[in-house]
C-alpha positions in Angstrom: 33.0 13.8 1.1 30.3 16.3 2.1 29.3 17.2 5.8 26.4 15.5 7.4 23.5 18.0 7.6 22.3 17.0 10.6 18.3 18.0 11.4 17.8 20.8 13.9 15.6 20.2 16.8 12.4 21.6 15.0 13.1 19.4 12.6 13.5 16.4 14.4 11.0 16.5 16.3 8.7 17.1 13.3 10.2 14.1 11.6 10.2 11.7 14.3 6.2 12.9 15.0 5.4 12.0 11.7 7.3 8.6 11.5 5.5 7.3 14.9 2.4 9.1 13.8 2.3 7.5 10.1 3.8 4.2 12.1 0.5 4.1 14.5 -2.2 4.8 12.0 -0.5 2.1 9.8 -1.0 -0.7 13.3 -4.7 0.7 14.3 -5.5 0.2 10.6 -3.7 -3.5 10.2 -5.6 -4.0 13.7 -9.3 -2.6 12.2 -8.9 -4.7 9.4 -7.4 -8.0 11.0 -10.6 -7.7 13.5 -13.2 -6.4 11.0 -12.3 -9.1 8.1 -9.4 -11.3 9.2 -7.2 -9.4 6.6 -4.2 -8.3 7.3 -3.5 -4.5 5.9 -0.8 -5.7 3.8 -3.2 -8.2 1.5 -5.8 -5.0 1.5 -3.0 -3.2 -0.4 -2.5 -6.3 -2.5 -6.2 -7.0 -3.4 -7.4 -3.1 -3.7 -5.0 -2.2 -6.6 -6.8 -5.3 -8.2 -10.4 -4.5 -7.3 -9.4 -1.3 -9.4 -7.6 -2.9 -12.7 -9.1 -3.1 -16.0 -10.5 -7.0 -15.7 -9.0 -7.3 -11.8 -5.8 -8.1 -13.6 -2.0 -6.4 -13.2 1.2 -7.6 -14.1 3.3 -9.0 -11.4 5.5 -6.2 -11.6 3.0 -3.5 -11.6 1.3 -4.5 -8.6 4.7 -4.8 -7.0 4.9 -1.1 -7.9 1.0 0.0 -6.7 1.8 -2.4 -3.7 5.0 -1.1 -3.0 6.7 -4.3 -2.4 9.1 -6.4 -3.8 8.5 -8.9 -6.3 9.5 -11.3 -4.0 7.5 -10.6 -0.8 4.7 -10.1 -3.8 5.1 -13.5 -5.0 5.4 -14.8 -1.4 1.7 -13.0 -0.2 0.3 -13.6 -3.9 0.6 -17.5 -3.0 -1.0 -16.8 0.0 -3.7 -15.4 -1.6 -4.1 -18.0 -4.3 -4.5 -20.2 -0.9 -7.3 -18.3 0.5 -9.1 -18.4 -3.4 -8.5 -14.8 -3.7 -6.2 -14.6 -6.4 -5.0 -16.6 -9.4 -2.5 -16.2 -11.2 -2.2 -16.3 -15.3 0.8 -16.2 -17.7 1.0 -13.4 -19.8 -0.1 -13.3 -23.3 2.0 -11.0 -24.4 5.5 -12.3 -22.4 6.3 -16.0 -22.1 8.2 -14.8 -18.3 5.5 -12.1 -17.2 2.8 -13.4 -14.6 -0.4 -11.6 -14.2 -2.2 -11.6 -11.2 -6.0 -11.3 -11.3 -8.8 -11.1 -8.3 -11.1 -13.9 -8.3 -14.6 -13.1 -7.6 -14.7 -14.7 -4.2 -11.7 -11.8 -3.5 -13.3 -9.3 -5.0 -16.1 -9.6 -1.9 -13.2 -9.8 0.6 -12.5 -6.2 -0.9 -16.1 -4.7 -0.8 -16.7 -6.8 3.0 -13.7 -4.9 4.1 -13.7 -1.6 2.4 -16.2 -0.1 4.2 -14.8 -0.5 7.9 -11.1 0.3 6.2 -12.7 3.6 5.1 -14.4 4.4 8.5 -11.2 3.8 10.1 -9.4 6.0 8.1 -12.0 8.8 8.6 -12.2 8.3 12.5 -8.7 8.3 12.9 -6.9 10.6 10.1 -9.7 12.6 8.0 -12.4 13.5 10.1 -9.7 14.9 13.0 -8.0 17.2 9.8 -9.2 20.4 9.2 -9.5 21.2 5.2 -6.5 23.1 5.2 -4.4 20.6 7.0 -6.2 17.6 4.5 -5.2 20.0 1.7 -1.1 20.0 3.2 -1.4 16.3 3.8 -1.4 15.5 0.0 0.7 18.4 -0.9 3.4 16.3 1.4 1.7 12.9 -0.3 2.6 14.8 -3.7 6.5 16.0 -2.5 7.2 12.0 -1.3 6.0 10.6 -3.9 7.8 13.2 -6.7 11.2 13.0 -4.6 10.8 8.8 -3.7 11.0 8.8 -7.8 13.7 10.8 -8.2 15.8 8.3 -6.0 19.1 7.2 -7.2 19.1 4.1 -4.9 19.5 0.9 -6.3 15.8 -0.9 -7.2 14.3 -3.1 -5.2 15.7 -6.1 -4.6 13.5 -9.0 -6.2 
């Protein structure tokens, strides 16, 4: 068994900065959106990987992936959404047990209503308060996550 490599004080405090920092520009975003468009944040990264895909239309399992949920909670807020006549889903073509889902055009302007005070809010309280250099680290440290998140050995998500 190895040793514990405990963080040094540097360390934590830079770590637990970024978690609460990350953690609050996360709320004030969830907040801009619930207020500006009655939508929660976590829908908004449901419907925006849509508003993106080739005909509005992923696989379950890929927008689980650009989502970065489980299939589960995806299925459970993709129901939601097929309430609210934002979302249908289709079966797949190509695999009698895949499910697409596709944004309907009605959620498609929930996207484009929202988008714009999303994008302000992410200016006003990340970008614009960056300097280039610091914008420049940011996705450097986007980049490293995202490279060494991959590389996990956990177990997948459950779902």
């Amino acid at each position: 068994m190895t040793q514990t490599r405990w963080l040094n004080a540097d360390e934590q405090v830079a770590w637990r900065s970024f978690v609460d920092g990350f953690r609050a520009l996360i709320d004030v975003l969830d907040r801009q959106l619930q207020a500006d468009s009655n939508l929660p944040h976590t829908y908004f990264e449901i419907l925006v990987p849509l508003s993106e895909a080739e005909g509005r239309t992923l696989r379950m399992s890929e927008l689980a992936d650009a989502a970065r949920s489980s299939r589960s909670r995806l299925s459970h807020a993709v129901a939601r959404l097929e309430e609210r006549g934002w979302v249908r889903r289709l079966n797949c073509p190509t695999d009698r047990r895949g499910q697409l889902a596709q944004l309907t055009d009605e959620g498609f302007a929930i996207v484009e209503a929202a988008a714009p005070g999303h994008v302000e809010a992410v200016r006003r309280y990340l970008i614009d308060r960056l300097t280039p250099e610091q914008l420049k680290v940011m996705g450097e440290i986007g980049e490293v996550l995202l490279t060494s998140t991959g590389e996990s050995d956990l177990p997948p998500r459950p779902g």
